[in-house]
OpenMM code with the backbone's topology and positions (N, CA, C; nanometers):
from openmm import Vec3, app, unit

residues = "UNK UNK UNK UNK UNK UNK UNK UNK UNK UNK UNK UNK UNK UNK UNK UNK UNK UNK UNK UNK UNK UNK UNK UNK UNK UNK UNK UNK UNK UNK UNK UNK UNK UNK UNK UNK UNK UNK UNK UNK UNK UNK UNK UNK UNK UNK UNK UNK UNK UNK UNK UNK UNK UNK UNK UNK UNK UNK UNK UNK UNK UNK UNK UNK UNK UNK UNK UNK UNK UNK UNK UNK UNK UNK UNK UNK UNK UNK UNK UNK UNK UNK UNK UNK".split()
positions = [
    Vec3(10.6015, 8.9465, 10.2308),
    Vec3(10.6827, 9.0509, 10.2892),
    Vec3(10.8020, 9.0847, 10.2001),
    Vec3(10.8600, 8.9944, 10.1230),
    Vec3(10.9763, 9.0209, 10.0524),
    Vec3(10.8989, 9.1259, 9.9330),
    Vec3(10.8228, 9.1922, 9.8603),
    Vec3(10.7953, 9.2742, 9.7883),
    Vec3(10.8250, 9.4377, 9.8697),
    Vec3(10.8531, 9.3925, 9.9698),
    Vec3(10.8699, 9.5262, 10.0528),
    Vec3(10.9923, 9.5666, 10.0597),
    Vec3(11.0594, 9.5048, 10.0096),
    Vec3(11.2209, 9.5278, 10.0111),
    Vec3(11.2611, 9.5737, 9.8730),
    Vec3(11.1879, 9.5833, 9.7598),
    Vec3(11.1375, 9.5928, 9.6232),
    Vec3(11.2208, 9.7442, 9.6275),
    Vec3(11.3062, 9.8027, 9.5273),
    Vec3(11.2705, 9.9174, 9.4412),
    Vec3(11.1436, 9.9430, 9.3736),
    Vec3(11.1122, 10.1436, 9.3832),
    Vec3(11.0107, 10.1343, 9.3118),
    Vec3(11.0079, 10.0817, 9.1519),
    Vec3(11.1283, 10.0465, 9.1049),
    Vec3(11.1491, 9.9795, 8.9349),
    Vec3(11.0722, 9.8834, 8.9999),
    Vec3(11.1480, 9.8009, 9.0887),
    Vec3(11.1062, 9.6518, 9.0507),
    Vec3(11.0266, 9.6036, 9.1079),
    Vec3(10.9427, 9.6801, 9.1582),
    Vec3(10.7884, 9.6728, 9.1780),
    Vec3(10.6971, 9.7404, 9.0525),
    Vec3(10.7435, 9.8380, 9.0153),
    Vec3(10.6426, 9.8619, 8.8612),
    Vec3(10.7054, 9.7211, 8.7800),
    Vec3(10.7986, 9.6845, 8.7694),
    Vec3(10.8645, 9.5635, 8.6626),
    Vec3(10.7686, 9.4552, 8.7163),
    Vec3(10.7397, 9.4156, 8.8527),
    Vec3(10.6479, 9.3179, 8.8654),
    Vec3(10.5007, 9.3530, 8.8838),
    Vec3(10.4992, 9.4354, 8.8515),
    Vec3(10.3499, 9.4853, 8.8234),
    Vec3(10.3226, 9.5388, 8.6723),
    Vec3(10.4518, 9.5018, 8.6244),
    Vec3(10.4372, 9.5269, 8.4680),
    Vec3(10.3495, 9.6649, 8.4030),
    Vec3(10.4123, 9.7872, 8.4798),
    Vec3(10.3736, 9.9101, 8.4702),
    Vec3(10.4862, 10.0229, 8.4511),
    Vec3(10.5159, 10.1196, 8.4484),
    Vec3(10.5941, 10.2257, 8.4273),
    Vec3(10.6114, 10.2714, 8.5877),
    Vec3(10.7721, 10.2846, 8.5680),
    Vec3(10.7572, 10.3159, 8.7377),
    Vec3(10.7118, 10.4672, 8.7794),
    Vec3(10.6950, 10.5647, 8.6562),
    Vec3(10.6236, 10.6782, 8.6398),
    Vec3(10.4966, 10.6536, 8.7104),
    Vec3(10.4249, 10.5806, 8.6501),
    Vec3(10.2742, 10.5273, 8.6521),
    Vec3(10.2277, 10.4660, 8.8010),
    Vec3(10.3388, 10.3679, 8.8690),
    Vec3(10.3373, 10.3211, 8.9877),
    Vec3(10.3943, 10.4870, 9.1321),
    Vec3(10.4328, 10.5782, 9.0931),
    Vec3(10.4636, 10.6498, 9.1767),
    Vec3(10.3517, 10.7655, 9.1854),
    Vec3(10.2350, 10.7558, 9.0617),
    Vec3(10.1763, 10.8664, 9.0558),
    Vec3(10.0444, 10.8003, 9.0920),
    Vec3(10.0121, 10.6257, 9.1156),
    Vec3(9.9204, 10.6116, 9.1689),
    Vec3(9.9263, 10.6167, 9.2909),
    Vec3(10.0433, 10.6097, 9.3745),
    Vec3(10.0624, 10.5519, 9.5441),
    Vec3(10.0697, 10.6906, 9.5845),
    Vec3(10.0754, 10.8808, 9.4833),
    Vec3(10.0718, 10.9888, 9.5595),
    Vec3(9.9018, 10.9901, 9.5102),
    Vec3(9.8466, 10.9450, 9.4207),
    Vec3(9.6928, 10.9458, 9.4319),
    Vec3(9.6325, 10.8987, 9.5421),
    Vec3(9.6770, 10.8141, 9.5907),
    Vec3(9.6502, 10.6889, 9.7024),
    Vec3(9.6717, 10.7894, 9.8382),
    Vec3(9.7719, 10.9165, 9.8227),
    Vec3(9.7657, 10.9797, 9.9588),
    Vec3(9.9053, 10.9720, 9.9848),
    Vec3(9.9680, 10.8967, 9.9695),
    Vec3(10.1254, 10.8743, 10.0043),
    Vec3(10.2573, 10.9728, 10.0086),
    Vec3(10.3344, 11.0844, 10.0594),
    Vec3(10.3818, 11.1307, 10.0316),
    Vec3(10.5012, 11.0603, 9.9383),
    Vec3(10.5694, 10.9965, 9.9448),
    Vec3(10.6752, 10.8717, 9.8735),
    Vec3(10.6734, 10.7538, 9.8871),
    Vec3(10.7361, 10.6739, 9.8170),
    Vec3(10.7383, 10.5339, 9.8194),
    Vec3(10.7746, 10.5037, 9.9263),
    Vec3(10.8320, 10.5793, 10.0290),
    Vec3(10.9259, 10.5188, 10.1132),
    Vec3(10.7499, 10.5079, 10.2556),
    Vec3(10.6833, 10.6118, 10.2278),
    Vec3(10.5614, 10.5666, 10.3144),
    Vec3(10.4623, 10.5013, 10.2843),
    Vec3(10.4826, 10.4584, 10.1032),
    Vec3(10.3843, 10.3857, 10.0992),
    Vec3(10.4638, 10.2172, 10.1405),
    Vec3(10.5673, 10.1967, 10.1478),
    Vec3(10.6238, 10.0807, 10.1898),
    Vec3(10.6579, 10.0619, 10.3602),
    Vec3(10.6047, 10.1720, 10.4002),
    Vec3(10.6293, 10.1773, 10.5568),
    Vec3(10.4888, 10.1213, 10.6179),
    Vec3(10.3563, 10.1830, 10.5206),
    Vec3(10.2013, 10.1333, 10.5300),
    Vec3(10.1971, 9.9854, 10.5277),
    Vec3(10.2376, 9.9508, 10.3822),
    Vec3(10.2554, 9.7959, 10.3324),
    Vec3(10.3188, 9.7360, 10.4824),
    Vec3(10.4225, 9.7457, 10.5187),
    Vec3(10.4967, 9.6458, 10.6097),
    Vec3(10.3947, 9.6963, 10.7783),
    Vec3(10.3553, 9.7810, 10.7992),
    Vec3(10.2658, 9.8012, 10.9204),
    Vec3(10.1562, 9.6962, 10.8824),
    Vec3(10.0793, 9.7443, 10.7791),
    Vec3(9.9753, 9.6074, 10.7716),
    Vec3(10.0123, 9.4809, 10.7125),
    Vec3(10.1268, 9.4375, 10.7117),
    Vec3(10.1843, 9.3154, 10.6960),
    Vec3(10.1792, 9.2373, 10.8305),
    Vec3(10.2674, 9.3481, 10.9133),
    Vec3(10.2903, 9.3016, 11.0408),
    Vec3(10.1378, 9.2594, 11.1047),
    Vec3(10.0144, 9.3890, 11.0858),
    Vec3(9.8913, 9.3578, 11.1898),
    Vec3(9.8380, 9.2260, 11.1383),
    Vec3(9.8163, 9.1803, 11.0168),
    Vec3(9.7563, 9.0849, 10.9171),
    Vec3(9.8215, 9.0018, 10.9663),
    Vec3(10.0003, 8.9721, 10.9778),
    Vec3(10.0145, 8.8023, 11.0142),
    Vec3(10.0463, 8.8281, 11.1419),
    Vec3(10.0129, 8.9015, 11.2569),
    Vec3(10.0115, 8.8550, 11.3840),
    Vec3(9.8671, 8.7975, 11.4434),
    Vec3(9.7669, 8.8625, 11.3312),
    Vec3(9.6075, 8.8268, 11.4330),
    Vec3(9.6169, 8.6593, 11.3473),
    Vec3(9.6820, 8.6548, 11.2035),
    Vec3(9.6604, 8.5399, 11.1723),
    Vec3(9.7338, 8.4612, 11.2815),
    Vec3(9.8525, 8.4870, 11.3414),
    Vec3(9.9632, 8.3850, 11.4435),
    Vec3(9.8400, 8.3676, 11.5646),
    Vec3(9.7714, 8.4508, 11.5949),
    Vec3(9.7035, 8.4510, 11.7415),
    Vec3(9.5542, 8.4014, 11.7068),
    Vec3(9.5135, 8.3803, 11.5261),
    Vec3(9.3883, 8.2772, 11.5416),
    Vec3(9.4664, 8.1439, 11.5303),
    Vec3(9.5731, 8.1446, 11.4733),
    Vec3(9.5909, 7.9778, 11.4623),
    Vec3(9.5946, 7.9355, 11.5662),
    Vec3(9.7216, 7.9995, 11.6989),
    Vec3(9.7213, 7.9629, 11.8020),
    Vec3(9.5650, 7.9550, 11.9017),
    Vec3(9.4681, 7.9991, 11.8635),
    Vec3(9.3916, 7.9720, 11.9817),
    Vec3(9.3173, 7.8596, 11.8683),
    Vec3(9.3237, 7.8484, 11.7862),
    Vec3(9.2391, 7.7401, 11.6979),
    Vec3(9.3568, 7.5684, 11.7441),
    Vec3(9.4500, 7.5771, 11.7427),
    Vec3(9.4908, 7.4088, 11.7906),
    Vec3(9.5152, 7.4360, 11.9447),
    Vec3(9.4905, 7.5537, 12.0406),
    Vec3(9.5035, 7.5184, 12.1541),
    Vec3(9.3078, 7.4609, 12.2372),
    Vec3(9.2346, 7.4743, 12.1362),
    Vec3(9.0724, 7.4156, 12.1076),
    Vec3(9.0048, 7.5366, 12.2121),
    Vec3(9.0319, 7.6133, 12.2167),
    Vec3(8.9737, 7.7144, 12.2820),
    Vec3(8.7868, 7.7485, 12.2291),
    Vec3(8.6955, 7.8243, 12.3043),
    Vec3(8.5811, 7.8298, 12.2121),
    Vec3(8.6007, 7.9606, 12.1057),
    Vec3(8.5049, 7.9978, 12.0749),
    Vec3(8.4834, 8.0736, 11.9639),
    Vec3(8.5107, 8.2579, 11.9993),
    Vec3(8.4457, 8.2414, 12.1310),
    Vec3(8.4436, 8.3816, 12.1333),
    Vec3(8.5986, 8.4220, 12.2362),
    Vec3(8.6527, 8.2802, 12.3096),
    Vec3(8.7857, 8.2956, 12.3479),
    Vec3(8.8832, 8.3521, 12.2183),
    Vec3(8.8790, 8.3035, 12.1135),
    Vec3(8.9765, 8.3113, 12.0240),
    Vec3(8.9270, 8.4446, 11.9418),
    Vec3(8.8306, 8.4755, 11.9351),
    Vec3(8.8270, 8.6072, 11.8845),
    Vec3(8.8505, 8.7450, 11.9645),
    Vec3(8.8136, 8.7104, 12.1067),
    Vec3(8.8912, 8.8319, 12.2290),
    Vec3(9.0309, 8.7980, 12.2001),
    Vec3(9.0908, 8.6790, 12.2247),
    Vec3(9.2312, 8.6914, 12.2330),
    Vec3(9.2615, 8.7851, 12.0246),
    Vec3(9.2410, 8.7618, 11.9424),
    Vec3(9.2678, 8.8241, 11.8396),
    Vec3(9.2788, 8.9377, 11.8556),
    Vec3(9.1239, 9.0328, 11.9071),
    Vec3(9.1266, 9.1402, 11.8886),
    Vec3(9.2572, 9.2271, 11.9904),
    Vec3(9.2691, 9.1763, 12.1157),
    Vec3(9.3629, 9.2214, 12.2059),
    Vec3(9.4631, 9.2543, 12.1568),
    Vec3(9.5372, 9.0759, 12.0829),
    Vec3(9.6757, 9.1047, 12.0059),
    Vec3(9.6830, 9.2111, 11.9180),
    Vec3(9.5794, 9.2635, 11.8260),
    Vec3(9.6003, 9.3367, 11.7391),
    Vec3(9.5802, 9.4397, 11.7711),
    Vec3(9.5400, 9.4423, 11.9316),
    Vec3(9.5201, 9.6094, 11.9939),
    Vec3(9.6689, 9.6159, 11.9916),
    Vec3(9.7437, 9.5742, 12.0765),
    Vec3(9.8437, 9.5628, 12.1329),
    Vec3(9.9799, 9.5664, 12.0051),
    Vec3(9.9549, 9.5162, 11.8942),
    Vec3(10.0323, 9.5728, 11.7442),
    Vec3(10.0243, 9.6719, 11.7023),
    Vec3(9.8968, 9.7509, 11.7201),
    Vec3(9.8410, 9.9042, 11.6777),
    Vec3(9.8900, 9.9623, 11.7612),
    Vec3(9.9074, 9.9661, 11.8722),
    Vec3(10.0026, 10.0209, 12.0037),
    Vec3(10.1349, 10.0527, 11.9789),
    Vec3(10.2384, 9.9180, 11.9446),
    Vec3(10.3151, 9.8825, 11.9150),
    Vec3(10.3957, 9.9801, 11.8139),
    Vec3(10.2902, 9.9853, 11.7065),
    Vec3(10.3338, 10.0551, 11.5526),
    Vec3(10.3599, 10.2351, 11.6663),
    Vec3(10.3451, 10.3231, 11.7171),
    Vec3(10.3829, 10.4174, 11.7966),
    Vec3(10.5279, 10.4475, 11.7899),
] * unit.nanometer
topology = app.Topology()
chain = topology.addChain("A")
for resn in residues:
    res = topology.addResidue(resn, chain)
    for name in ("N", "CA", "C"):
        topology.addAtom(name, app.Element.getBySymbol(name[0]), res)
């Protein structure tokens, strides 16, 4: 998550690219500015480590298989909601 707090420099600097080069792939990509392609990044930051928080949790509470994959999909209904 901390790359999201990045200037576009110092995200081309750690991607060891031209920050020319990094702004003209992320409007190839669809992006109107950096500022939405870092708004994308942190939305699927957020969906990615909440279904991960809601498999760990049903994985040490020993739940079965298809318990812990309903409870996943829910949470991540409920993040996609959320993002609104």
């Amino acid at each position: 998550m901390q790359h999201l707090l990045l200037t576009l420099r110092q995200l081309a600097e750690k991607l060891d690219v031209d920050s020319a080069m990094a702004i003209r792939a992320m409007l190839a990509m669809g992006f109107a500015s950096y500022r939405d392609f870092q708004q994308y990044l942190y939305e699927l930051a957020v969906s990615q480590k909440a279904t991960l928080d809601t498999m760990r949790a049903a994985e040490t509470a020993g739940s079965t298989l298809a318990a812990h994959i309903r409870a996943t999909i829910v949470q991540t209904i409920r993040n996609l909601q959320g993002l609104d």
